[in-house]
N, C-alpha and C positions, 0 to 999 in steps of 0.2 A: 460657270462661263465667265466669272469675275478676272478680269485681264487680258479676256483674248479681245482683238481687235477683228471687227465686223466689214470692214470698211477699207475700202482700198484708197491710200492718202491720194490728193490732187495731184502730185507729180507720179503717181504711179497711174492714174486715170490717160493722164498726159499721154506718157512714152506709150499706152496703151493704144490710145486712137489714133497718134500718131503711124504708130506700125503698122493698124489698120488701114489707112489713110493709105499707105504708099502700098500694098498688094493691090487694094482698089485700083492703083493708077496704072498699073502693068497687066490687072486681070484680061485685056480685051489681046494682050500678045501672048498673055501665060503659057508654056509650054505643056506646065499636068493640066490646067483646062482645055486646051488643043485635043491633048490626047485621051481627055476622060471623053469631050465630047464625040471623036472620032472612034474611039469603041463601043459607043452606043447608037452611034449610026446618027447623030445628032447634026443638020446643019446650023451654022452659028445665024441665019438668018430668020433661023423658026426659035429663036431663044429670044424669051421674052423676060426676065432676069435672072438673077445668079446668088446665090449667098455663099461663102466660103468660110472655111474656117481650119485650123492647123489641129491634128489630134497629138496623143502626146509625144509621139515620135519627132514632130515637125512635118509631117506631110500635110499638105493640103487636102482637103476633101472639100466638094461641092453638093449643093442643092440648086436644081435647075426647074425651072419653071419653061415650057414649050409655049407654042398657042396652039398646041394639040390639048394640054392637060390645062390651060388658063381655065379659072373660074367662068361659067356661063352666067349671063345675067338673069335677073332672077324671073323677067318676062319671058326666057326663055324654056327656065322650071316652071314656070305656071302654065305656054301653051304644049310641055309636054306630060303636064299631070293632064290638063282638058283633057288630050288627045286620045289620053288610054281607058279616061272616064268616056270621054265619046262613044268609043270601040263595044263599050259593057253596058250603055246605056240602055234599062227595058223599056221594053213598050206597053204601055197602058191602052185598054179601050178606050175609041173614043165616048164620050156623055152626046147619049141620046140630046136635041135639045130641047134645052128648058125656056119655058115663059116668065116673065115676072118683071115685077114694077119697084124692088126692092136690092137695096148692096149693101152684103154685108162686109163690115171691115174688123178682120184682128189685127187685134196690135200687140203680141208679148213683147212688151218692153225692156230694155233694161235685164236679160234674161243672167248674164254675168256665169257663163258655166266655167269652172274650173275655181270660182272664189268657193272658199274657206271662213265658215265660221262656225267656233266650236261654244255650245251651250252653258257650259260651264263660265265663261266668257263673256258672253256677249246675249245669254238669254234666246238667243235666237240661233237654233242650228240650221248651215244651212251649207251643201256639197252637191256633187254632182247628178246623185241619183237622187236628191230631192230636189234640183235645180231639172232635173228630166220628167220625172213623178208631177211636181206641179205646173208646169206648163202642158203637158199632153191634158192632164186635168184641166185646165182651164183652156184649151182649144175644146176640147169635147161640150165642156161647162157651154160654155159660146154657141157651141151649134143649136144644143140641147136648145135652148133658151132662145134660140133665133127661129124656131121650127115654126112660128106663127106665121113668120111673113113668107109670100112668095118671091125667092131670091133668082136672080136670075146671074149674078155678079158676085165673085167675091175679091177683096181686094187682104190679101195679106203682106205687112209689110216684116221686115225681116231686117238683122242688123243690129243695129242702137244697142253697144258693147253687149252681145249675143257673148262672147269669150270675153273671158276676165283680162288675158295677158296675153301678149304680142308678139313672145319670144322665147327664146328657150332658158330666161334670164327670170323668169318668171318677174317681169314687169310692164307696164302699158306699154302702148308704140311711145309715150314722151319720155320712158325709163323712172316711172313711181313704181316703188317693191310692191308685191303685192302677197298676202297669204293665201298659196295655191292647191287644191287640190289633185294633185297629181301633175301629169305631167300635160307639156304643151300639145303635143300628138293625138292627148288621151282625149281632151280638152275638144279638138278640131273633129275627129271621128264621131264624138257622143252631138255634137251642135251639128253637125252633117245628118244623123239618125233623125234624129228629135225634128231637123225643118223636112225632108223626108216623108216621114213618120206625119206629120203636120197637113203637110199637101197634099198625100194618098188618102186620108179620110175628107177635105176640104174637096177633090177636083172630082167626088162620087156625089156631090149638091151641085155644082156649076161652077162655069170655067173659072179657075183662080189666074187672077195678076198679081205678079210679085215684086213689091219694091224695095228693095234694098237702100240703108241709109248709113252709111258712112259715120263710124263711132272714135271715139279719144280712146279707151282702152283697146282696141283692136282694128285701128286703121289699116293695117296690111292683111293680117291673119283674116279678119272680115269680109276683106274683098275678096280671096280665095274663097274662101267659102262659097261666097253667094257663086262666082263661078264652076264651082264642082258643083253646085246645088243645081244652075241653069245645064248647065250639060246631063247631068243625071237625068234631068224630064227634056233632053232635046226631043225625045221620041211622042211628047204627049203634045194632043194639038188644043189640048186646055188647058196649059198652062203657059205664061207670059212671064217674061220679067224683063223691067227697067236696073241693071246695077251696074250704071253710068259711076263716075267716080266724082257727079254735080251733090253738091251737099244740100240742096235742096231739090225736091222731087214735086210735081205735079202729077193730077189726079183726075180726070174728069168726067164724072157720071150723071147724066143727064142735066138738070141746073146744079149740080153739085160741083162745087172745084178743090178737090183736097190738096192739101199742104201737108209735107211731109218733110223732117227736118228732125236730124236727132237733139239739137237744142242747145249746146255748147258753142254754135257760131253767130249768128246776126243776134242782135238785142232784140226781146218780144217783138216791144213799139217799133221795130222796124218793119217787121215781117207783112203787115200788111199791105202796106207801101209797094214793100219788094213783090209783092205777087202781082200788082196789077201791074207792074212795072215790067216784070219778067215774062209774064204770061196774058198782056192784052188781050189776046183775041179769046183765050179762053173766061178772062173776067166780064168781059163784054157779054157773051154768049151764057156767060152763068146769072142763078140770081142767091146761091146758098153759099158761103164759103169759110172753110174750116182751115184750120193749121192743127196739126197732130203733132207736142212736141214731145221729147224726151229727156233723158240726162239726170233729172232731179230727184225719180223713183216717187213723187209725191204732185198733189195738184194743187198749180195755181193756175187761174182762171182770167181771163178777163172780157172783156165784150165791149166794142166800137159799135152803140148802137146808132149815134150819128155823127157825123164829121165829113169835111171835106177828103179827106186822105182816105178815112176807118170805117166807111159803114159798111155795115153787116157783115164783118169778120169775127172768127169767132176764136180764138187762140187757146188749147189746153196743152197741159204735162200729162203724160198716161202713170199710170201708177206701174211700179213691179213686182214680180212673185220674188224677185233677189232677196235675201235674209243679210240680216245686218252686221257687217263684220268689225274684226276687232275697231280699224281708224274710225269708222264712223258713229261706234258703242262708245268711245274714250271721249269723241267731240260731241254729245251729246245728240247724234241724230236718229232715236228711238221713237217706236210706237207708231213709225207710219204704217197702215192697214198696207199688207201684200195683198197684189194682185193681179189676173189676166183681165184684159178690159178689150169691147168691141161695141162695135155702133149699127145701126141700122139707117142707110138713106134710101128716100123713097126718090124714086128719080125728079118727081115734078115739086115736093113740098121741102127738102131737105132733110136733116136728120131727127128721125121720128121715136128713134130708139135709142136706151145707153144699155146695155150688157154688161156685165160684170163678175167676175167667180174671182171669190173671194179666197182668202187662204188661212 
């Protein structure tokens, strides 16, 4: 390739756009775009732009854009995927009802389906079908292990980067690469199964509420979700769900006021604050009060046992069943214990129980 020239010099760029420039200026009286659009039955008032370009003959040729063929927006793809999930939605019995003084809450955190980590690597393998495998295991884990108490409430929250990536770019909604297993499509169907799959064993104990929490690796692809997920049980009258697009979520089960919050937005030490601030009438009306956060895959802790602003707030990270991939094995962030994590509150004493399946 040594001497050939790649590069068109700046005066050949020039006489270029230049040319360009002056078709532009006559395209709206052009006589071959008159007559390409008048054999296609096209009126010039449904034309919503134009590209042109000369083949090698010197003729013109176009690409036309209508507002018959414009791009629909994307609220407009999401209420007609609902619509067709409406249409197919089954119906579940309803749950005889149940008695009880106890709520149970899952939290699979941080679930990341579609990340990629290979053992050889990173020590920790970890893919889609074991990113399906250990969470069903640790929903079951949870119930298993909750069968003492009499549950009459179950609160499952849902979300908190459930999908690794956002796009068909294979990177977060902010555009970080990510190492993917498969494809975006694959990714959306197996996280639709799996919360699903989650709920139909959950709403045969009592009625499930579902909160969905707004994530940084799948801030759009997430919110779908949860929306296919709400239309799939439109038909069951046991199950609820909140997936408002508010980054903080309330919660309120007897004295109990959960906080719910994937963990990447307000600072810990604010969060307190912000609940009685946000939620008066329910802080007032409570005397137990929890924030369930997310994001870090690991716990830190802390507890406002008295203070003007902080008392009796209890603020945790939930741990995750996600396996450790390559960026996070290179920056040294290994050896946190995986795993599914859930709670038990009693309506009148607060939380009596921690649950946990390990991995």
């Amino acid at each position: 390739m040594a001497g050939k020239r790649l590069r068109l010099s700046e005066e050949e760029v020039e006489i270029i756009n230049e040319y360009r420039g002056s078709e532009l200026k006559n395209l709206n009286n052009n006589t071959a775009l008159n007559l390409h659009l008048k054999e296609r039955g096209i009126l010039k008032k449904d034309v919503v732009s134009v590209k042109h370009w000369q083949n090698m003959k010197g003729e013109l040729r176009f690409s036309i854009v209508t507002k018959e063929n414009q791009s629909i927006e994307e609220s407009e793809i999401l209420n007609k995927i609902q619509n067709l999930i409406d249409n197919h939605a089954p119906c579940y019995p309803k749950l005889k009802k149940v008695s009880g003084e106890h709520l149970l809450v899952i939290n699979p955190a941080d679930i990341h389906i579609g990340k990629l980590a290979v053992e050889i690597e990173t020590k920790d393998a970890y893919n889609n079908d074991i990113a399906y495998q250990r969470v069903m295991q640790g929903i079951i884990g949870i119930v298993e292990k909750s069968k003492g108490f009499d549950i009459d409430k179950i609160l499952f929250c849902i979300g908190n980067d459930v999908l690794h990536i956002d796009n068909v770019y294979n990177t977060t909604t902010a555009g970080t690469n990510q190492d993917a297993d498969g494809k975006w499509w694959q990714h959306f169907e197996l996280a639709l199964k799996l919360y699903v799959s989650s709920i139909e064993i959950l709403q045969k104990i009592a009625p499930v509420d579902v909160i969905h929490c707004m994530s940084n690796h799948d801030y759009q692809s997430g919110f779908h979700l949860a929306h296919a997920l709400k239309s799939w049980f439109r038909n069951s009258d046991d199950v609820s769900f909140d997936i408002s697009v508010n980054h903080r979520k309330y919660y309120v089960y007897g004295k109990n006021l959960i906080g719910l919050e994937h963990g990447d937005g307000a600072k810990m030490d604010k969060l307190p604050l912000m609940m009685a601030n946000e939620n008066p009438h329910a802080w007032a009306q409570t005397k137990y009060r929890y924030w369930y956060l997310h994001h870090i895959h690991h716990k830190v802790k802390h507890k406002w046992l008295d203070g003007k602003d902080f008392i009796g707030v209890s603020v945790e990270y939930m741990r995750s069943p996600s396996g450790t991939d390559s960026w996070h094995n290179r920056k040294g962030f290994t050896g946190v214990p995986k795993a599914v994590e859930g709670f038990i509150h009693q309506k009148k004493s607060g939380q009596v129980a921690r649950l946990v399946h390990y991995f």
